[in-house]
C-alpha positions as CSV (number, residue, x, y, z in Angstrom):
1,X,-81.4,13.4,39.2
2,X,-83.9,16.9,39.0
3,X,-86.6,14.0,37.6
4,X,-85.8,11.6,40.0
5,X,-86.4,14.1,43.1
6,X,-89.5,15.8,41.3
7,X,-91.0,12.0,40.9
8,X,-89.8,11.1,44.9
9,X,-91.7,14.6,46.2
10,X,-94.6,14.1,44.4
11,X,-94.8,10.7,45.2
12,X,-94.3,11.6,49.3
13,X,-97.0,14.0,48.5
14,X,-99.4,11.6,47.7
15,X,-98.5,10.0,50.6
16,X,-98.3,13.1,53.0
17,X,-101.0,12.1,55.6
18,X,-98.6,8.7,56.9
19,X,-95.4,10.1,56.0
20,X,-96.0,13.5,57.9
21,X,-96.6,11.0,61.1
22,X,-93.0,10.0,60.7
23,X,-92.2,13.3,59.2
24,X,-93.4,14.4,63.2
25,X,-91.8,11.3,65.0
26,X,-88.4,12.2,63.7
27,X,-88.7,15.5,64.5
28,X,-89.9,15.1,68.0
29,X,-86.9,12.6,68.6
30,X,-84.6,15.6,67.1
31,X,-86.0,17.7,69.6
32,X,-86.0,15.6,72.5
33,X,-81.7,14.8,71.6
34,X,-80.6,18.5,71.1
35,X,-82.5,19.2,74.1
36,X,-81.2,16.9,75.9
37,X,-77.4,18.0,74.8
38,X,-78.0,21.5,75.3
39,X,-79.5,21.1,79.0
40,X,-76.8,18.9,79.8
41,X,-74.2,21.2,78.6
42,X,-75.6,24.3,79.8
43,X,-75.8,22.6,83.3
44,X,-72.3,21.4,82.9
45,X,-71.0,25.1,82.5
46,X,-73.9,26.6,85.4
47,X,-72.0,23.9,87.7
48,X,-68.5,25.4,86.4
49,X,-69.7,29.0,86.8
50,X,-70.6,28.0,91.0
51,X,-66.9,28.3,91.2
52,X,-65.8,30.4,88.4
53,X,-63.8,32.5,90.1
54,X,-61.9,30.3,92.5
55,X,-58.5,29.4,91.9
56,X,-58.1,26.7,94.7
57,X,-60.2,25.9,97.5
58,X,-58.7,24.9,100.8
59,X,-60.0,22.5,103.7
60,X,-58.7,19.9,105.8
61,X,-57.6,16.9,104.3
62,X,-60.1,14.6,102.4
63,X,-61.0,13.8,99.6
64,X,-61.4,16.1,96.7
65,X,-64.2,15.4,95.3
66,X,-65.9,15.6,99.3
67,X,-64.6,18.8,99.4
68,X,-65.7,20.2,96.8
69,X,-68.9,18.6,97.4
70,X,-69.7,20.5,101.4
71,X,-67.9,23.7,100.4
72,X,-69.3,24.8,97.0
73,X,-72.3,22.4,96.9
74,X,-73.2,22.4,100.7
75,X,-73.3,18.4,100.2
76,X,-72.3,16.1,103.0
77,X,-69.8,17.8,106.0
78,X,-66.4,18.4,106.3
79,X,-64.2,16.0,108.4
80,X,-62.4,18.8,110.0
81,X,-62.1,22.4,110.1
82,X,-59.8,24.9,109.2
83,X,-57.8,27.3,112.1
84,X,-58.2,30.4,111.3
85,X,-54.6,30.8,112.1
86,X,-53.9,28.9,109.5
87,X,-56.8,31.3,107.1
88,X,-54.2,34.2,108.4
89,X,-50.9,32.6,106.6
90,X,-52.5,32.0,103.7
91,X,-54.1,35.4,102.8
92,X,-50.3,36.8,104.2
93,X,-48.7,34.3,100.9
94,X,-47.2,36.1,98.0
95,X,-49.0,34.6,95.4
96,X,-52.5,34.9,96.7
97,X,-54.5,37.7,95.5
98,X,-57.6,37.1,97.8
99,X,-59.2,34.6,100.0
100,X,-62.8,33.8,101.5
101,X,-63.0,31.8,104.1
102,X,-66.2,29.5,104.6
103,X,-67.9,28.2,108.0
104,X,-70.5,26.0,107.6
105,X,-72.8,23.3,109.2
106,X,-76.4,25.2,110.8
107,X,-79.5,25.5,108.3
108,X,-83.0,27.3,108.5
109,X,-85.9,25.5,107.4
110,X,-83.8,22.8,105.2
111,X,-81.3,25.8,103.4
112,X,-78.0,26.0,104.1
113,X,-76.3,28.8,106.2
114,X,-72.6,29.9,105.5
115,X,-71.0,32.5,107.0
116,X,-68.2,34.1,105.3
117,X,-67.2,37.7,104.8
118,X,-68.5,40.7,102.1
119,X,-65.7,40.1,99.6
120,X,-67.2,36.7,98.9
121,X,-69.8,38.3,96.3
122,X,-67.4,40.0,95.0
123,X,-65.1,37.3,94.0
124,X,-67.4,33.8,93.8
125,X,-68.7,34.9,90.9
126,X,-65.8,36.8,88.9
127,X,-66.9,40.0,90.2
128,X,-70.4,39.5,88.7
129,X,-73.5,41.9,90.3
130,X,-75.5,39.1,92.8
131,X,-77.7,41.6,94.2
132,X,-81.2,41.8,93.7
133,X,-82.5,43.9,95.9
134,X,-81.1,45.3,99.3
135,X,-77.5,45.2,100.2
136,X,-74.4,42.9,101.6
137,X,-74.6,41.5,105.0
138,X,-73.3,44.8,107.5
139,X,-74.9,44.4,110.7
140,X,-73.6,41.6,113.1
141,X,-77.5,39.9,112.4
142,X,-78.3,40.3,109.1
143,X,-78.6,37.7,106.1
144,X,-78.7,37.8,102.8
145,X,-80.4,34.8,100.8
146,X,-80.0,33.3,97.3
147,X,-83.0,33.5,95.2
148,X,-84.6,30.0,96.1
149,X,-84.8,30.8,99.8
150,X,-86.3,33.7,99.1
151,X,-89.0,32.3,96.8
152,X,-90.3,29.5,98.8
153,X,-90.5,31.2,101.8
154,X,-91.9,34.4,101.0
155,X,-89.2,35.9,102.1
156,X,-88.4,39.8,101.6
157,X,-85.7,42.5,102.9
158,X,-86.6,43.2,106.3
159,X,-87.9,39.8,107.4
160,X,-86.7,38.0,110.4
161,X,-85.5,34.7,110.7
162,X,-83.7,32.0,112.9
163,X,-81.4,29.9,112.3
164,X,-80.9,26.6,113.3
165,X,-78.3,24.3,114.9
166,X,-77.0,21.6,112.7
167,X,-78.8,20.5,109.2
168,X,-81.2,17.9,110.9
169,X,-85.0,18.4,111.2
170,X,-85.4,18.5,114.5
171,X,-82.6,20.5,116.0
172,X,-82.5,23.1,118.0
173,X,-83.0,26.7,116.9
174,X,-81.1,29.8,117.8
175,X,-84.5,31.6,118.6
176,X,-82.6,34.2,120.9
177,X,-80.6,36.0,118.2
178,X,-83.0,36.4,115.2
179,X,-81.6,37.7,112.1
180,X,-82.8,40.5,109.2
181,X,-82.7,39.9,105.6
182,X,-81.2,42.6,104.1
183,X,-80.3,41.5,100.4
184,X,-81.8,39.0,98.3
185,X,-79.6,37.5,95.2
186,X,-80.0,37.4,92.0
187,X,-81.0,33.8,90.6
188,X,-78.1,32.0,89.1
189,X,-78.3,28.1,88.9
190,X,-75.8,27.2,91.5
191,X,-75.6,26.6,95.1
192,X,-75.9,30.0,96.1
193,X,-80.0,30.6,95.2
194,X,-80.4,27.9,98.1
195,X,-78.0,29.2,100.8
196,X,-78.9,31.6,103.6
197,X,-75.6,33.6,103.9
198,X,-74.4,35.4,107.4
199,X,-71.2,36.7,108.4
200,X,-68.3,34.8,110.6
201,X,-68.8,36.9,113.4
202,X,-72.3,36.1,113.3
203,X,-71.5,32.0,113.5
204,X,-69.6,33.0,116.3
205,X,-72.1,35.0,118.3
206,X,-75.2,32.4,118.2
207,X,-72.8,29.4,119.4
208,X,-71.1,31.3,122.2
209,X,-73.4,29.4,125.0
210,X,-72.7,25.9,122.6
211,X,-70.3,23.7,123.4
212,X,-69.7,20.1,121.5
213,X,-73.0,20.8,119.8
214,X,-75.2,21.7,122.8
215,X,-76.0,24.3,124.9
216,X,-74.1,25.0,127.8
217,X,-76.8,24.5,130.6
218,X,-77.5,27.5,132.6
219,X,-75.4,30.0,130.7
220,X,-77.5,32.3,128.3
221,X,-75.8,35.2,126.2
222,X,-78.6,37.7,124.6
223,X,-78.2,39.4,121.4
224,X,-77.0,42.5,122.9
225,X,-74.4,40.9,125.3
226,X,-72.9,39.1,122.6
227,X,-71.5,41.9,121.5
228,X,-69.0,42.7,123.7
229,X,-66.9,39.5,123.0
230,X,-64.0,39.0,120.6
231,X,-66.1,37.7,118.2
232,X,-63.0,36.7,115.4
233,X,-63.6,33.3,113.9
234,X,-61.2,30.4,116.2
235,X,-61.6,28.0,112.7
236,X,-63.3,27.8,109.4
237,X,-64.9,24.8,107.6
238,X,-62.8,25.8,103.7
239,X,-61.8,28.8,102.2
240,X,-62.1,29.9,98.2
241,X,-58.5,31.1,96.8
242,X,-57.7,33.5,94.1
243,X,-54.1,34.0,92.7
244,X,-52.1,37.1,91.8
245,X,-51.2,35.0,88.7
246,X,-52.7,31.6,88.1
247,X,-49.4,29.9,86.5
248,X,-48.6,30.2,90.4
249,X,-51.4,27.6,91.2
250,X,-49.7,24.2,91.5
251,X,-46.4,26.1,93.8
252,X,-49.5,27.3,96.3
253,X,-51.1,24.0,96.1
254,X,-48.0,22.6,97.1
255,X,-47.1,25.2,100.0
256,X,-50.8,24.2,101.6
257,X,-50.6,20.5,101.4
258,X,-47.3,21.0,103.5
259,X,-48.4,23.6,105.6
260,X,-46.8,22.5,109.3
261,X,-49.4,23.9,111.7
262,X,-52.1,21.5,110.6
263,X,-52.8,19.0,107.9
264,X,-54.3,20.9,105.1
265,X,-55.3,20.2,101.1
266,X,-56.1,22.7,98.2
267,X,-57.7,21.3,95.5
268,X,-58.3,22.9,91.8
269,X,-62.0,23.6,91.5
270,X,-62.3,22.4,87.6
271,X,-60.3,19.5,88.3
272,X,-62.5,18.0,91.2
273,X,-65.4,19.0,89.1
274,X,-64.6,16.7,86.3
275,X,-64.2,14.1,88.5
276,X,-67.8,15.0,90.2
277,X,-69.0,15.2,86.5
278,X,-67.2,11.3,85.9
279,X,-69.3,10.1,88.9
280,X,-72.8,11.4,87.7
281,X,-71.7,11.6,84.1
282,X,-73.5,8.1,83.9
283,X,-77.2,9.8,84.7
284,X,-76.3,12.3,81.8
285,X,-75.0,9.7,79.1
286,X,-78.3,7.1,80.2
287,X,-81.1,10.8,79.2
288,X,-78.9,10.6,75.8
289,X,-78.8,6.9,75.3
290,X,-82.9,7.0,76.3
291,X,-82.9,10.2,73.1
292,X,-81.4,7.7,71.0
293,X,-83.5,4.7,71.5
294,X,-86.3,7.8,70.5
295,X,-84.6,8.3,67.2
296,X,-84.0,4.6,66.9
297,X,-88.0,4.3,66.9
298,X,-88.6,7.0,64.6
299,X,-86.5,6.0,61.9
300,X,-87.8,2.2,62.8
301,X,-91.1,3.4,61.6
302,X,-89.7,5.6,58.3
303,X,-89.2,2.0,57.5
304,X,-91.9,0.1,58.4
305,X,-94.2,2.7,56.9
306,X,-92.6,2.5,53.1
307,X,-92.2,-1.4,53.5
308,X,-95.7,-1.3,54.3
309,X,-96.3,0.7,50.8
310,X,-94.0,-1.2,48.7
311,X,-97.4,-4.0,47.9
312,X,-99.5,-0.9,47.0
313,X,-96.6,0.7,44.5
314,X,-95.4,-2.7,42.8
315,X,-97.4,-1.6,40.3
316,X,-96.2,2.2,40.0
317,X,-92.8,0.7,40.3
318,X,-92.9,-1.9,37.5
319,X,-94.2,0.9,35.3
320,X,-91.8,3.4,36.2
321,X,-89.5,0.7,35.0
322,X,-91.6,-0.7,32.0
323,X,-90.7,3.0,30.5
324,X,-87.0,2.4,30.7
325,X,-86.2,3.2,34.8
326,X,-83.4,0.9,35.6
327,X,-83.0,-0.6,39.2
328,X,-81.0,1.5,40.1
329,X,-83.5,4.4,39.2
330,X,-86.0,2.5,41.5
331,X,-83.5,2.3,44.2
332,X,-82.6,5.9,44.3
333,X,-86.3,7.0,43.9
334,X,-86.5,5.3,47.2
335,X,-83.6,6.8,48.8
336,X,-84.8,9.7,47.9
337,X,-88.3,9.5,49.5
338,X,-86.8,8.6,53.0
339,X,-83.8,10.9,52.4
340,X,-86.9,13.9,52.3
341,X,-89.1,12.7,55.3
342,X,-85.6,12.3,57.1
343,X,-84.6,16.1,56.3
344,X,-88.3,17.3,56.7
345,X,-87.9,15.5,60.3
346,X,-84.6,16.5,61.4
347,X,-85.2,19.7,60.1
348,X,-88.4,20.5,62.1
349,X,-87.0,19.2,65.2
350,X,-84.4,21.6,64.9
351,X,-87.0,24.7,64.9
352,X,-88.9,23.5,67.4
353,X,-86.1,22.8,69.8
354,X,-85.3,26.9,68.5
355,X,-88.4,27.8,69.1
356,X,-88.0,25.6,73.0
357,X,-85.4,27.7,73.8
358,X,-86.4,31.3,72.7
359,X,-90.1,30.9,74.4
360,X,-88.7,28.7,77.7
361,X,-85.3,30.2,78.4
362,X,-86.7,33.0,80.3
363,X,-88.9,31.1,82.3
364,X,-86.2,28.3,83.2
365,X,-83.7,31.4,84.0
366,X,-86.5,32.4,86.5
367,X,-87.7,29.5,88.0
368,X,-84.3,27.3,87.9
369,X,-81.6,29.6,87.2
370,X,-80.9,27.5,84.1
371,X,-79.2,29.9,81.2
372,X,-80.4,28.2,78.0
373,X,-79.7,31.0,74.7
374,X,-80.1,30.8,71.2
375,X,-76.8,30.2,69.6
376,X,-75.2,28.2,66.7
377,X,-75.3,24.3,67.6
378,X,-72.1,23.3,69.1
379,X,-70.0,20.2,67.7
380,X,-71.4,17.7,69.8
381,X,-74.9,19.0,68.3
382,X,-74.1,19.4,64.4
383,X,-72.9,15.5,65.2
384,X,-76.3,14.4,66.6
385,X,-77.8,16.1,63.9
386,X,-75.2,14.9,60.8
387,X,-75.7,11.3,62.8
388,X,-80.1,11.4,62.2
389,X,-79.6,12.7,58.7
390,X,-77.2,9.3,57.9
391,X,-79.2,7.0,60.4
392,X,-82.5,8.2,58.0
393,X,-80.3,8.2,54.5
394,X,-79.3,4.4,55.6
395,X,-83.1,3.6,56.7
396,X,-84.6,4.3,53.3
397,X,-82.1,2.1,51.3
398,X,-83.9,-1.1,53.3
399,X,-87.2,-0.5,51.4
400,X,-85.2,0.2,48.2
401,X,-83.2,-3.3,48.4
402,X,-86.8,-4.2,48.7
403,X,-88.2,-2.9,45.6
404,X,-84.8,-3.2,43.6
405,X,-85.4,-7.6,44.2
406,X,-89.0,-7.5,42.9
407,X,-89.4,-8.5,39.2
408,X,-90.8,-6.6,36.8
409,X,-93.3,-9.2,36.1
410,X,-94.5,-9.2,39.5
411,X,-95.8,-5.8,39.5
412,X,-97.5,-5.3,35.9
413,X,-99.1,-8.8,36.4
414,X,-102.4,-8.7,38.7
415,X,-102.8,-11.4,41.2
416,X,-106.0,-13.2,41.9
């Protein structure tokens, strides 16, 4: 076996300029499927994370997947809203540790605005630090925006900005009661980098003149009058749950979806989430089956190039078996070869997709708020990897069933 391999390197050696293209092609189509499986895992958990910290999120009655889509994701709108009645009974239940409730539906130039209250950085993200720079909403006008906003608007802490009515393009604005940034968030690949956040009372002040989504005409309330109303929130769009103890989840579940007052539903954030993830899981599977076809090509060529040298080494072959190589010698000397390209290939793809992460996962943390770190391959990833090695291993033995049919006579005799 030791003279076998020493005969199959040196014989890919003297091949090294053609087999180092398919040395390259495999490793390129390594690179391109771990990447592919890493991104789409580490966006799988960066999704999770948006709600890592909820136990159950509450809204009116839809369906889950909807609302999980316009309360965490700011996707679509809710079909009703929440009392805030109703917001009141459930913080005052036994088994709920905390709760953050969620109004939603105006925008500033194309980001989403939810008002909610302080406690929802501290809880969103499992108490994890989302400040920047500046501080939590205080003041009955200030904002605080995710990272995004921030970046493509120029934005800083002590700008001001409007908000506007509604998430259309051309609604109207609540110019009268500008806002100051006071905190800018941390980037964290979710929702919240694109979301302009306010408080309740807020919401409530800049739509004290609207009524049915229009200004009452001939009524005007200025920034300073507003504040001498009972500003407390009359309903909510959803509102995030956490649990004294999360065995308790399903028995709260239960107590909201037959809540009297008003027709209610409290969904499991993971749970909706995996259903999301079954809806758009085909996008994810059609960038790995795409990887694939990749690898297919590359290990299509591993064969095409040592077919295409099996004319020019009959004659190396036949003598390797004129000095007493059997067949099966011959066949294994081949197996060999592609086995080396295929490790060679596999192998480099492996570094570079290393090398991928270590040099870009600082810059996608910045720009996107994608997390991508250096770690042992997962399952899924030793898999793809075991799967290229005995793809490549299987390739190789084509050319050898090849070589093993030729006749010795055939290669030691010249043709004319």
């Amino acid at each position: 076996m030791n003279a076998l391999l020493a005969i199959a390197w040196k014989s890919a050696w003297n091949r090294r300029f053609t087999l180092s293209l398919t040395v390259l092609s495999i490793a390129l189509a390594t690179l391109l499927l771990l990447g592919v499986e890493r991104i789409r895992t580490e966006l799988r958990e960066n999704f999770a994370s948006a709600v890592s910290g909820t136990d159950l999120i509450v809204g009116a009655r839809t369906g889950s997947t909807q609302l999980l889509l316009y309360s965490v994701f700011h996707i679509g709108s809710a079909t009703n809203n929440i009392s805030w009645k109703s917001v009141q009974a459930l913080e005052a239940h036994k088994g709920v540790a905390w709760v953050v409730p969620l109004s939603l539906g105006d925008s500033h130039r194309g980001f989403p605005v939810v008002a909610t209250t302080p406690a929802y950085f501290d809880h969103v993200r499992r108490g994890e630090q989302l400040l920047a720079e500046g501080k939590v909403f205080s003041g009955l006008f200030d904002a605080v925006v995710g990272a995004d906003v921030a970046e493509q608007l120029g934005y800083h802490v002590g700008k001001q900005i409007t908000l506007a009515h509604g998430s259309g393009e051309l609604t109207p604005e609540h110019a009268d009661k500008p806002f100051t940034v006071v905190g800018i968030l941390k980037r964290t690949g979710t929702p919240i980098d694109r979301t302009v956040h306010i408080g309740l009372e807020a919401m409530e002040a800049i739509h004290l003149e609207w009524v049915g989504g229009a200004p009452m005409p001939g009524v005007k309330i200025s920034a300073e009058q507003v504040r001498k109303f009972d500003l407390t929130p009359k309903n909510v769009t959803a509102a995030l749950v956490g649990l004294k103890n999360r065995a308790a989840v399903f028995s709260v579940q239960r107590w909201v979806s037959t809540y009297p007052e008003e027709p209610l539903m409290g969904i499991l954030p993971g749970v909706a989430l995996d259903e999301l993830w079954q809806v758009v899981g085909v996008g994810e599977k059609a960038l790995l089956a795409m990887s694939g076809l990749v690898g297919i090509v590359s290990l299509a060529g591993l064969v095409s190039v040592v077919m295409a040298g099996l004319n020019e080494r009959r004659r190396e072959l036949a003598v390797l078996r004129a000095v007493g190589a059997s067949l099966r010698h011959v066949l294994a000397l081949l197996a060999l070869e592609g086995a080396i390209v295929t490790v060679l290939g596999v192998g480099l793809g492996a570094l570079l997709a290393a090398l991928g992460i270590a040099a870009l996962g600082p810059w996608l943390q910045a720009q996107y708020g994608l997390t991508l770190q250096l770690s042992t391959p997962t399952l899924n990833e030793w898999l793809l990897l075991g799967g290229l090695l005995a793809a490549g291993w299987l390739a190789s033995l084509l050319p050898g069933i090849r070589a093993y049919r030729l006749s010795l006579a055939d290669g030691l005799s010249p043709r004319i």
